[in-house]
C-alpha positions, 0 to 999 in steps of 0.5 A: 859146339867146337871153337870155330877161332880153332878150326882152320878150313880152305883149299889150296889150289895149285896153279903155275903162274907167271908172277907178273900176271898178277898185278897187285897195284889194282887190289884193295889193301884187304886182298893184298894183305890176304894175299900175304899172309896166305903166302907167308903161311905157305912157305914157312918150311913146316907148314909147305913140307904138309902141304907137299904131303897133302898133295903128293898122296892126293895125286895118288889118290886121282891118278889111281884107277880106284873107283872109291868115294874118296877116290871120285871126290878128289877126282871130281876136284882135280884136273886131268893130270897126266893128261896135263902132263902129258901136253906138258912134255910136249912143250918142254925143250 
């Protein structure tokens, strides 16, 4: 059996926010620390650089007209990004 104190598991969802939509003075003290050591782990120059890599070949992945496993998992997950991208430029100045 593996030492699961080593296994480190999640999903990072990507999102665009307007950081006052996320109102901290409601949250418990549990989630607030959470919430911070997920953002320092993030944006330590090491770990955010994986993370851009991770994202950048999974976008690949989904927007590819494969029609692998791997390729209709992610899609499964992920959102219609050039659909998105597409409504997106219609709202850019």
């Amino acid at each position: 059996m593996k030492d699961r104190k080593k296994i480190k598991l999640g999903k990072l969802n990507f999102y665009i926010i307007d950081d006052n939509l996320l109102d901290m003075k409601s949250k418990s003290y549990g989630y607030k620390r959470l919430l911070s050591e997920q953002y320092s782990y993030i944006n330590k120059p090491e770990n955010k650089a994986k993370i851009m890599e991770k994202a950048e070949k999974i976008y690949s992945i989904v927007t590819k007209n494969s029609k692998s496993k791997m390729s209709k998992f992610y899609k499964d997950l992920s959102c219609d990004f050039k659909l998105l991208e597409e409504k997106s430029a219609e709202y850019k100045v």
